[in-house]
Backbone as XML, in Angstrom:
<?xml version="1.0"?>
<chain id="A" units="angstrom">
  <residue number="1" name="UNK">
    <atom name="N" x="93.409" y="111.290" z="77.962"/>
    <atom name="CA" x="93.951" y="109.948" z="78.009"/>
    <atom name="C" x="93.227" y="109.094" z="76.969"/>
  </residue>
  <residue number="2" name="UNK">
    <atom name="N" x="93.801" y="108.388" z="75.942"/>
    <atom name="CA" x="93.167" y="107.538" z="75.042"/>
    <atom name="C" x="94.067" y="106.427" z="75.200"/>
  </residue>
  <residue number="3" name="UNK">
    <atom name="N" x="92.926" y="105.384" z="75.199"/>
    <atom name="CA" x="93.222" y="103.604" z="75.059"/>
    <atom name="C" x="93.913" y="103.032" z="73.446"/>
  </residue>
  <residue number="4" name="UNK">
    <atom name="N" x="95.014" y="102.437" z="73.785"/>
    <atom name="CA" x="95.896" y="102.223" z="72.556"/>
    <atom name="C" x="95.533" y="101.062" z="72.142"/>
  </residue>
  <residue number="5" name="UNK">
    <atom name="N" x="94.335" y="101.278" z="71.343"/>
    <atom name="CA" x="93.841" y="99.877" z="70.707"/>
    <atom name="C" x="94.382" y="98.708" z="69.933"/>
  </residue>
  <residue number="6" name="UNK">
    <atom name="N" x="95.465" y="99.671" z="69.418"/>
    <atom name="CA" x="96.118" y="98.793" z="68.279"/>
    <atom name="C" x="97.248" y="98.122" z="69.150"/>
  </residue>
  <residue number="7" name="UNK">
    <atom name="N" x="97.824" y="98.802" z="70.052"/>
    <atom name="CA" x="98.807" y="97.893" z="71.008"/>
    <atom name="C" x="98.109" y="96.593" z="72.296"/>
  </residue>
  <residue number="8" name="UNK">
    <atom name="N" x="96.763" y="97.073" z="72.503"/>
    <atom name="CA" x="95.840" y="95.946" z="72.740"/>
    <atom name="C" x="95.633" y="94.827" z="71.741"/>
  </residue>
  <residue number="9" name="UNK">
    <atom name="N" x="95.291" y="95.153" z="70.551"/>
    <atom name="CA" x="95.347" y="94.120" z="69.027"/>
    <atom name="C" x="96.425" y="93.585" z="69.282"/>
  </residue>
  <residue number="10" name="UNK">
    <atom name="N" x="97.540" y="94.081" z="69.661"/>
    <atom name="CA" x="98.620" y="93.530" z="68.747"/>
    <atom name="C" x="99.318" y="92.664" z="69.906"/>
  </residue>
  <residue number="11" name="UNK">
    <atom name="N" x="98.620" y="92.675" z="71.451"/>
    <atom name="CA" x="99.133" y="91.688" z="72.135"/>
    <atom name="C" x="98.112" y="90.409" z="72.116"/>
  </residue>
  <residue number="12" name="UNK">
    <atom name="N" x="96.736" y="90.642" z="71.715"/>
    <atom name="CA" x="95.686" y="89.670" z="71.707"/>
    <atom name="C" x="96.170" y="88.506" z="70.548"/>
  </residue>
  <residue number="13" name="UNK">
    <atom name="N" x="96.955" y="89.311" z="69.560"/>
    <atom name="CA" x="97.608" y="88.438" z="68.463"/>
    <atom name="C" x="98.981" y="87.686" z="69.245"/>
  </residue>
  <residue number="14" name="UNK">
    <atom name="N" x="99.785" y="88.669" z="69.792"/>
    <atom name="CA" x="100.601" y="87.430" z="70.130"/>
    <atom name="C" x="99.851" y="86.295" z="71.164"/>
  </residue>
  <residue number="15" name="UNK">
    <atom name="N" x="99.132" y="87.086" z="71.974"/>
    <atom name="CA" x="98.874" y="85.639" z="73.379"/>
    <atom name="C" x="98.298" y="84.864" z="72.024"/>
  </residue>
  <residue number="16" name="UNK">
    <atom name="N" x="97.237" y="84.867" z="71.526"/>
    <atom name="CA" x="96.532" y="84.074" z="70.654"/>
    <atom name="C" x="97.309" y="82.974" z="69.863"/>
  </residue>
  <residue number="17" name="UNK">
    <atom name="N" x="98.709" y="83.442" z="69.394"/>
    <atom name="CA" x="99.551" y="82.931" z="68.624"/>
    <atom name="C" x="99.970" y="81.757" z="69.490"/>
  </residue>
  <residue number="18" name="UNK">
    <atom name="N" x="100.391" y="82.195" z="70.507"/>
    <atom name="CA" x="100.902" y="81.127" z="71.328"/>
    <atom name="C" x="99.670" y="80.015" z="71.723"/>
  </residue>
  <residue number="19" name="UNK">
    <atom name="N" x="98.617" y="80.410" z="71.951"/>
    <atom name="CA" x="98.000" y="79.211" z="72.183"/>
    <atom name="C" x="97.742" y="78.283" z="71.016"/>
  </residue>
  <residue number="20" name="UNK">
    <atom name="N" x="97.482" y="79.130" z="69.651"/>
    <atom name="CA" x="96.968" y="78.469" z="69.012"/>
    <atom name="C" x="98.226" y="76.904" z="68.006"/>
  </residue>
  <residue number="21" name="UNK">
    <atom name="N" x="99.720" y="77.682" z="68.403"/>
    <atom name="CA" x="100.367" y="77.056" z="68.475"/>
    <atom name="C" x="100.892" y="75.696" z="69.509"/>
  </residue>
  <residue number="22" name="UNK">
    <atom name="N" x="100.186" y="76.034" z="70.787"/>
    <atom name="CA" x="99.732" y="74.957" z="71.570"/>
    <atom name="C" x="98.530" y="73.520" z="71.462"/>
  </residue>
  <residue number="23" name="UNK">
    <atom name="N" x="97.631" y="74.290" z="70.970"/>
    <atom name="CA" x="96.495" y="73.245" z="70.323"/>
    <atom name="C" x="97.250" y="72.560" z="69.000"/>
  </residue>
  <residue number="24" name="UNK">
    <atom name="N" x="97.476" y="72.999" z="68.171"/>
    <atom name="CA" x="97.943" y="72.634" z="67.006"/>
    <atom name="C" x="98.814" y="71.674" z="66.900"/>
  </residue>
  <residue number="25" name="UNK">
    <atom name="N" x="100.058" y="71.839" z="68.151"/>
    <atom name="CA" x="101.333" y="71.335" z="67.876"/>
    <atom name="C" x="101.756" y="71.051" z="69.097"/>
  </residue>
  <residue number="26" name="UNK">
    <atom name="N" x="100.973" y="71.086" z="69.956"/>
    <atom name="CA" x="101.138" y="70.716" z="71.559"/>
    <atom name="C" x="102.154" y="71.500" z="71.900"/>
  </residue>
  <residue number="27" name="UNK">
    <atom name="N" x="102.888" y="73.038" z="71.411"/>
    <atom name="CA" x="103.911" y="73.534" z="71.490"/>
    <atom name="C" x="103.824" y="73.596" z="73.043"/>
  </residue>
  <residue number="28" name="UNK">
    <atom name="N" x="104.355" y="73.750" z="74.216"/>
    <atom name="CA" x="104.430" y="74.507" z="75.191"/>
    <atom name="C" x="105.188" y="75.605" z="75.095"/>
  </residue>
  <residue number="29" name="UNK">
    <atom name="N" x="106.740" y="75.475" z="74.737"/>
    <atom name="CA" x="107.718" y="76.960" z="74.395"/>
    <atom name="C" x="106.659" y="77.997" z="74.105"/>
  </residue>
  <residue number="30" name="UNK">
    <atom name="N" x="106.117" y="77.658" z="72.962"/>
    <atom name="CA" x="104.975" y="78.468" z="71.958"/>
    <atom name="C" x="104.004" y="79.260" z="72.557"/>
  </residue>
  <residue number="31" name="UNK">
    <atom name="N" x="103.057" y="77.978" z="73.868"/>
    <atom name="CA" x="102.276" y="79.047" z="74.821"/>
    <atom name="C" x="103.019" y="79.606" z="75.842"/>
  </residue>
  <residue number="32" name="UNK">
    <atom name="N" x="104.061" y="79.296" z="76.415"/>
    <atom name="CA" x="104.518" y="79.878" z="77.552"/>
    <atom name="C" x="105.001" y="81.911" z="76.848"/>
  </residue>
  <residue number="33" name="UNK">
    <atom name="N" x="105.768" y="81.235" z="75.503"/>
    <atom name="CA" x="106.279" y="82.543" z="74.973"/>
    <atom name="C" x="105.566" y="83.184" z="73.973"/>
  </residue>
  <residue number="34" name="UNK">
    <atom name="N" x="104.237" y="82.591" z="73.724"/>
    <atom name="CA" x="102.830" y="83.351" z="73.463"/>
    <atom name="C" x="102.470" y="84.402" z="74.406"/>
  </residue>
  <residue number="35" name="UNK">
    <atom name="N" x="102.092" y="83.345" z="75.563"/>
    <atom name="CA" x="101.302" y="84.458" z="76.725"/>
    <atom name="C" x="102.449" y="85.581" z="77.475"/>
  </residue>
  <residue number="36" name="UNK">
    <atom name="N" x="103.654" y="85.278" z="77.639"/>
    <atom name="CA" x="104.915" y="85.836" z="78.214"/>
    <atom name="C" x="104.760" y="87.388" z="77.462"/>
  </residue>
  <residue number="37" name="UNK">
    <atom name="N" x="104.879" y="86.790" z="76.254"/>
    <atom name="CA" x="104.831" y="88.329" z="75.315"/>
    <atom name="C" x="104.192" y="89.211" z="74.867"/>
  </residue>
  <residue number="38" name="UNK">
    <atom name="N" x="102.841" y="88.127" z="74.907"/>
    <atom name="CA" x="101.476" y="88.775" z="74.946"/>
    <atom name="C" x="101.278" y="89.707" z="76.339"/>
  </residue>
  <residue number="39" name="UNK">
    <atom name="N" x="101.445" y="89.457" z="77.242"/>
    <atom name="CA" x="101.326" y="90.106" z="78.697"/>
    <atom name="C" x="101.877" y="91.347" z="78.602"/>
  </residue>
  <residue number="40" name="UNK">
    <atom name="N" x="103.485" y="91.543" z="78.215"/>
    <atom name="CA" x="104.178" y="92.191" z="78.285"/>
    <atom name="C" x="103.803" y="93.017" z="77.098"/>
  </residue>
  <residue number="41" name="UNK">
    <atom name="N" x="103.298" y="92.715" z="76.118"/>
    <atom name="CA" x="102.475" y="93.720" z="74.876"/>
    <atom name="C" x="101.573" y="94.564" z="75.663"/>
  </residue>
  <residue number="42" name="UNK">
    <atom name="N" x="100.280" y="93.699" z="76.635"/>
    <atom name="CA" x="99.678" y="94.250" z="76.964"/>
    <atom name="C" x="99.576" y="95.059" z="77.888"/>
  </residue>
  <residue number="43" name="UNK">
    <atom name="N" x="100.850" y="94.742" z="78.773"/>
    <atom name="CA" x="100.826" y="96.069" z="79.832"/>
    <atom name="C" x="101.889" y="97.121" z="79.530"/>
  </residue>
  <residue number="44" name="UNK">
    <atom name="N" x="102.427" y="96.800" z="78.124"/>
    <atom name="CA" x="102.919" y="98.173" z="77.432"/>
    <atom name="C" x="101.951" y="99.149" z="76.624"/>
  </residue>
  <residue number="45" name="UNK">
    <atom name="N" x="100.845" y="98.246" z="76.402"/>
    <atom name="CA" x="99.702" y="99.046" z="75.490"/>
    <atom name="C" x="98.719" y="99.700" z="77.000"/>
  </residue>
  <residue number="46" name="UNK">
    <atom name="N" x="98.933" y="99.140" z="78.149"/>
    <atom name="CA" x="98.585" y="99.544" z="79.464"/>
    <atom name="C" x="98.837" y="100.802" z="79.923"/>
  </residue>
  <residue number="47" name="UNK">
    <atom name="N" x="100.262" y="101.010" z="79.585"/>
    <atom name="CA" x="101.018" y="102.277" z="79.975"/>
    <atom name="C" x="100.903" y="102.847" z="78.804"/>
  </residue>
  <residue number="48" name="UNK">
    <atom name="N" x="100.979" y="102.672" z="77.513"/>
    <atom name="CA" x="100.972" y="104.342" z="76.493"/>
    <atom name="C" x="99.498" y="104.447" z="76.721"/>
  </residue>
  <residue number="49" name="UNK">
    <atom name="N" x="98.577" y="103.985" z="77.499"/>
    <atom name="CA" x="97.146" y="104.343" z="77.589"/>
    <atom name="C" x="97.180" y="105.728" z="78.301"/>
  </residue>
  <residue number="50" name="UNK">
    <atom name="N" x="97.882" y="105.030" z="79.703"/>
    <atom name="CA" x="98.465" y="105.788" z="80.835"/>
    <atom name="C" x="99.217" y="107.292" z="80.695"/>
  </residue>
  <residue number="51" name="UNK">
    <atom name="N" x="100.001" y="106.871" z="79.763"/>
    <atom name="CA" x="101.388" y="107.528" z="79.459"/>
    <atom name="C" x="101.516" y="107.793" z="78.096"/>
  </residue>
  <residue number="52" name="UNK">
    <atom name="N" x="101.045" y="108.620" z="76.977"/>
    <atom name="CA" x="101.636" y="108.222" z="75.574"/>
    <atom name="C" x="102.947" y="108.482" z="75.463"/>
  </residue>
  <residue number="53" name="UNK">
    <atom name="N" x="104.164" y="108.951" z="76.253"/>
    <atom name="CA" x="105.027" y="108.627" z="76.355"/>
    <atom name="C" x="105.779" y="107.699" z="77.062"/>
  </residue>
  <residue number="54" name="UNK">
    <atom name="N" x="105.156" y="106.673" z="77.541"/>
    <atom name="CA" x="105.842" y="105.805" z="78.044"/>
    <atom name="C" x="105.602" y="104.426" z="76.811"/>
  </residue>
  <residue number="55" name="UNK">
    <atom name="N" x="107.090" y="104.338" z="76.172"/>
    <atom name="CA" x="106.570" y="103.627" z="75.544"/>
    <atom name="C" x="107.512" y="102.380" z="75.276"/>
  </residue>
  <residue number="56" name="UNK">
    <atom name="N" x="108.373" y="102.287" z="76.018"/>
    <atom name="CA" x="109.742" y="101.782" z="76.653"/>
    <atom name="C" x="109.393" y="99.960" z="76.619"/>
  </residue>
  <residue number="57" name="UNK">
    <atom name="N" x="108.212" y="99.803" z="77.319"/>
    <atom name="CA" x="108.118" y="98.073" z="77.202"/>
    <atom name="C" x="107.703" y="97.721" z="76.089"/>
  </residue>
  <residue number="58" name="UNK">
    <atom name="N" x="106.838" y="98.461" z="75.485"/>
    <atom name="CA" x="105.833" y="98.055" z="73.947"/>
    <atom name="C" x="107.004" y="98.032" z="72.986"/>
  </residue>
  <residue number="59" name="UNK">
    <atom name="N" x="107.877" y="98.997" z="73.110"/>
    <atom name="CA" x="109.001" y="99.191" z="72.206"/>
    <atom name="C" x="109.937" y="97.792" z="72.520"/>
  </residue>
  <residue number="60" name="UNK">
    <atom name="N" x="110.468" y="97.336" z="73.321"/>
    <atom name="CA" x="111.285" y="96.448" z="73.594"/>
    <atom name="C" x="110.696" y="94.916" z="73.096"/>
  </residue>
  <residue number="61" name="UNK">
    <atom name="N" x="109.240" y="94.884" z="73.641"/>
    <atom name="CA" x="108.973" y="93.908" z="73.358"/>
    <atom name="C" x="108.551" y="93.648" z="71.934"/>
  </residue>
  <residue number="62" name="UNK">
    <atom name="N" x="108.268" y="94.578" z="71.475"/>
    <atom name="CA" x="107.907" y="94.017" z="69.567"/>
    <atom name="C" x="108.921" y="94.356" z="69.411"/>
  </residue>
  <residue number="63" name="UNK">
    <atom name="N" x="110.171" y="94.707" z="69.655"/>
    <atom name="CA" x="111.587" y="94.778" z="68.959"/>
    <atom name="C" x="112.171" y="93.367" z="69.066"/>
  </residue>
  <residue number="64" name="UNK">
    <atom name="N" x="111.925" y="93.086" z="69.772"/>
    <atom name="CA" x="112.760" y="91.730" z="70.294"/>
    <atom name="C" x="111.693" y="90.363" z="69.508"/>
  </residue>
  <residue number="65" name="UNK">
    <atom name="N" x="110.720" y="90.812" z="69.429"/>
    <atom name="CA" x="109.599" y="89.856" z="68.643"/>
    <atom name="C" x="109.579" y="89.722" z="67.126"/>
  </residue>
  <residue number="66" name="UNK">
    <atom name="N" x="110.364" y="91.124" z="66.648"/>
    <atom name="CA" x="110.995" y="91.331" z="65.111"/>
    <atom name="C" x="111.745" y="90.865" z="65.004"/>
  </residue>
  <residue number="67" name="UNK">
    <atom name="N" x="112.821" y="91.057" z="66.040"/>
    <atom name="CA" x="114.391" y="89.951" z="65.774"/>
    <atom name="C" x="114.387" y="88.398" z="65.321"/>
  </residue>
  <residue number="68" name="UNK">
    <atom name="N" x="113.611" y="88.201" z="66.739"/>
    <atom name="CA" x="113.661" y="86.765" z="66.965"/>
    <atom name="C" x="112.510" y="85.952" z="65.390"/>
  </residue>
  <residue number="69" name="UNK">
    <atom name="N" x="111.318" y="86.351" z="65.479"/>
    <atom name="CA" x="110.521" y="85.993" z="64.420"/>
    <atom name="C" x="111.237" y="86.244" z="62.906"/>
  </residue>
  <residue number="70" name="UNK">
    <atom name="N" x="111.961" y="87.451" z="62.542"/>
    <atom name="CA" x="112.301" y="87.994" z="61.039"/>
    <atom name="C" x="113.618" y="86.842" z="61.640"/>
  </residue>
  <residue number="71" name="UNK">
    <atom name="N" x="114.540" y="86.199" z="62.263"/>
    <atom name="CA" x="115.334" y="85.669" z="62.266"/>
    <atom name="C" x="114.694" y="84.341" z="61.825"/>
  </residue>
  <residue number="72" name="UNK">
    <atom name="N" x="113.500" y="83.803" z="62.254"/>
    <atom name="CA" x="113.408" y="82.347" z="62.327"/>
    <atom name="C" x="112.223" y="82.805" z="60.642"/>
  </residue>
  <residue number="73" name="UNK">
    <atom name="N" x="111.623" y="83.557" z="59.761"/>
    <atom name="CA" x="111.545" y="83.786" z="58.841"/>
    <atom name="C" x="112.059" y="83.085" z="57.938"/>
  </residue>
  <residue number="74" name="UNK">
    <atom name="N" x="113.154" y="84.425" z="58.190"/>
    <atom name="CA" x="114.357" y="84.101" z="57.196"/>
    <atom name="C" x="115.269" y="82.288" z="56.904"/>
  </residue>
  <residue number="75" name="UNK">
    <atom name="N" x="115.233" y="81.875" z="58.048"/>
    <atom name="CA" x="115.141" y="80.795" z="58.143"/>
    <atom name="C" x="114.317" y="79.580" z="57.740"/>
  </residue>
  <residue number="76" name="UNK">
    <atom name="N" x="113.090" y="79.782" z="57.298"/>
    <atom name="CA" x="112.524" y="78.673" z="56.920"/>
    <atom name="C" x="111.806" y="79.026" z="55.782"/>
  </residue>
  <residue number="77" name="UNK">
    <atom name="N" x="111.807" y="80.385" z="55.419"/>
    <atom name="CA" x="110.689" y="81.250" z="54.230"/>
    <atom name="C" x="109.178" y="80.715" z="54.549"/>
  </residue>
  <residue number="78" name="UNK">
    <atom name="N" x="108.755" y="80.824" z="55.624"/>
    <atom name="CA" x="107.420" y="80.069" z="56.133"/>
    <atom name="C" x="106.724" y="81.346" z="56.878"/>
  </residue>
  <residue number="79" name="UNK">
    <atom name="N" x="105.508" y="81.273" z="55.826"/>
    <atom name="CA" x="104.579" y="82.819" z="56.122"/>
    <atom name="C" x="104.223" y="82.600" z="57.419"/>
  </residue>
  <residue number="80" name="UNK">
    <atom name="N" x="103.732" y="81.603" z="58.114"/>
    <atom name="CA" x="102.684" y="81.327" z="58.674"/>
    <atom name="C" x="103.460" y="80.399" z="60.146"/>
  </residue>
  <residue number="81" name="UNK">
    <atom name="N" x="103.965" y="80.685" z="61.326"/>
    <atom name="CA" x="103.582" y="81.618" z="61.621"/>
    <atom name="C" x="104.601" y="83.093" z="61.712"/>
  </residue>
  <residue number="82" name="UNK">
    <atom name="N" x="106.046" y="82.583" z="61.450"/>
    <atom name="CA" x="107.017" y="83.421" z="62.090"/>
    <atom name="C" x="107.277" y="84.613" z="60.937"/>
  </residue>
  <residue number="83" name="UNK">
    <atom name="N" x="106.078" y="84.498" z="59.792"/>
    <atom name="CA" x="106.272" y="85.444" z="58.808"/>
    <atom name="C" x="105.249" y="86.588" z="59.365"/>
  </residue>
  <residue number="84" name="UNK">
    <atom name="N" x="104.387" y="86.009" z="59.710"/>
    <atom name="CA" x="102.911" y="87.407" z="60.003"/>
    <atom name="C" x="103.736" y="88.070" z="61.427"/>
  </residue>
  <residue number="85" name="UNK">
    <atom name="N" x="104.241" y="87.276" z="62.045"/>
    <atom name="CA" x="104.411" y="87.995" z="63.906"/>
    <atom name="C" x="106.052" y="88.836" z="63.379"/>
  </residue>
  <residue number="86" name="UNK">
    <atom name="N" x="106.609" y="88.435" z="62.587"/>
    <atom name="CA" x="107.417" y="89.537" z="62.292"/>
    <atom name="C" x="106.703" y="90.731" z="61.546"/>
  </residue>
  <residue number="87" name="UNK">
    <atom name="N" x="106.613" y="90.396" z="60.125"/>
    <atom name="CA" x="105.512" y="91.868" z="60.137"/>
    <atom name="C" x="104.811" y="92.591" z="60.795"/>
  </residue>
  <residue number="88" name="UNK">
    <atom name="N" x="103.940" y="91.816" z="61.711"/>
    <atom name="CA" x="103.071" y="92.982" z="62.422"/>
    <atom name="C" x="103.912" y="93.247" z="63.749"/>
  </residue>
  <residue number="89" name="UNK">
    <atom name="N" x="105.387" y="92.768" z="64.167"/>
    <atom name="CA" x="105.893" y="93.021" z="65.375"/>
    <atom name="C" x="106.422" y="94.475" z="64.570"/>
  </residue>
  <residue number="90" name="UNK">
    <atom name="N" x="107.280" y="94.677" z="63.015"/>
    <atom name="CA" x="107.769" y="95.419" z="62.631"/>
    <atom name="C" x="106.838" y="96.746" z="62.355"/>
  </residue>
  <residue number="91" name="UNK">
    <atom name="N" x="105.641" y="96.671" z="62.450"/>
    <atom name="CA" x="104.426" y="97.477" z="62.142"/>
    <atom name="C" x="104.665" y="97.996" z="63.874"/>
  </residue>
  <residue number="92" name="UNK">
    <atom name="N" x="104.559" y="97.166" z="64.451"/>
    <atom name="CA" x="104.413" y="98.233" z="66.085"/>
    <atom name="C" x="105.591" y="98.846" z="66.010"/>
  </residue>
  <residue number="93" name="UNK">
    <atom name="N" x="106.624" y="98.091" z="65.713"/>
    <atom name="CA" x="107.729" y="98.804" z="66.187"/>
    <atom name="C" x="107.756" y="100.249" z="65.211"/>
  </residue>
  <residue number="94" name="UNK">
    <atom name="N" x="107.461" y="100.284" z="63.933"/>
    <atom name="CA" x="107.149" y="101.860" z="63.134"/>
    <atom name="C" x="106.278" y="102.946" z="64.018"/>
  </residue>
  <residue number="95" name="UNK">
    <atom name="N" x="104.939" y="101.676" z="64.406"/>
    <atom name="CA" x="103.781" y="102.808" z="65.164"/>
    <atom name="C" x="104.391" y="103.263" z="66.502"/>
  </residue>
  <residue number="96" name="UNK">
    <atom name="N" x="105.461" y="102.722" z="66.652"/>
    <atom name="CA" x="105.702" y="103.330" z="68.058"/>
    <atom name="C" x="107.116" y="104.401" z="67.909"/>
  </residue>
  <residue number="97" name="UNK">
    <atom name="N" x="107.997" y="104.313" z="67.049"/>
    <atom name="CA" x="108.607" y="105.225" z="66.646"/>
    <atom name="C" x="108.132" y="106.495" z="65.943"/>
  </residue>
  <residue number="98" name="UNK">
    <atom name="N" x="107.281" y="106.526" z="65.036"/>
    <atom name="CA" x="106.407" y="107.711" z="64.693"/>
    <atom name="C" x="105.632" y="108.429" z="65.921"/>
  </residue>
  <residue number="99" name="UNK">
    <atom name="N" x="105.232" y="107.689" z="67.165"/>
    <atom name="CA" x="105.049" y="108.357" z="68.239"/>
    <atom name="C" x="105.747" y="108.922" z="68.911"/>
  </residue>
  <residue number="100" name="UNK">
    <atom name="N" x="107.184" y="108.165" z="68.591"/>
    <atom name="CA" x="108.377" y="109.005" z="69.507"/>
    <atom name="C" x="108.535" y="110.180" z="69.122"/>
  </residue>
  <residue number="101" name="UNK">
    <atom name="N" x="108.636" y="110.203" z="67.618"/>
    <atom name="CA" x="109.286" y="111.326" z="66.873"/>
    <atom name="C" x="108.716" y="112.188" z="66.790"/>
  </residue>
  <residue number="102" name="UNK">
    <atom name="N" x="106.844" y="112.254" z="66.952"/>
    <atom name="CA" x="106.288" y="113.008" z="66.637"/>
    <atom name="C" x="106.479" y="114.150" z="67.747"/>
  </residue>
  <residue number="103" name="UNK">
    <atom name="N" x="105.819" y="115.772" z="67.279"/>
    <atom name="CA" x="106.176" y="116.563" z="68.580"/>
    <atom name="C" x="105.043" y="116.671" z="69.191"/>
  </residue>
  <residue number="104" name="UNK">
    <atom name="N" x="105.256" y="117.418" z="70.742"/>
    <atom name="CA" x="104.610" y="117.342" z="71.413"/>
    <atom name="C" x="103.640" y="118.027" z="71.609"/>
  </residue>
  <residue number="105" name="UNK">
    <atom name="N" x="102.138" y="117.767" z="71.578"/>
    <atom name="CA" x="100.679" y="118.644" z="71.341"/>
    <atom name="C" x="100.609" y="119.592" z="72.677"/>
  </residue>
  <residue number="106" name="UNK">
    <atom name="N" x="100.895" y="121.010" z="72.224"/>
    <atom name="CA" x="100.638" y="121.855" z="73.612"/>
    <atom name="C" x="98.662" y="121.760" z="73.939"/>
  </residue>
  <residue number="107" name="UNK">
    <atom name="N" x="98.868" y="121.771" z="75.332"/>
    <atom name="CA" x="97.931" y="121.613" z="76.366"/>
    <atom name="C" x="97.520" y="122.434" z="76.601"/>
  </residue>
</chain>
């Protein structure tokens, strides 16, 4: 069993995002759907700890974090923030498809 560090990283970045978009800009949307997604990062990086095939929430949720962010991107050409949380949502979503695809290590 190994701890999926980088899917731990990569929810500490979203909760983080959201708060820091809260201090900044008094967002609430921002922290509510900071920590919302951050959670749900982290108890998908919870289960491929668990499970390296379970990878069903981590997948959904940086898919849906690529959409929505590479949508609002594209929309404003503004790196900072909806440019970095699409890239690195599109980075999980690769690291977690190369896990799918890869085959399976006999035991």
């Amino acid at each position: 069993m190994s701890t999926d560090w980088v899917g731990y990283g990569y929810a500490a970045l979203v909760a983080s995002g959201g708060v820091i978009g809260y201090v900044k800009a008094g967002s609430v949307p921002s922290l509510a759907a900071g920590l919302l997604f951050g959670g749900l990062s982290g108890f998908g990086a919870y289960q491929i700890s668990n499970d390296p095939k379970n990878i069903w929430v981590s997948l959904a949720t940086s898919g849906a974090l690529t959409g929505v962010m590479g949508k609002r991107f594209y929309g404003s050409r503004k790196f900072m923030p909806a440019g970095l949380m699409a890239a690195a949502s599109l980075l999980m979503v690769g690291k977690l498809g190369v896990s799918l695809l890869q085959k399976p290590q006999p035991s």
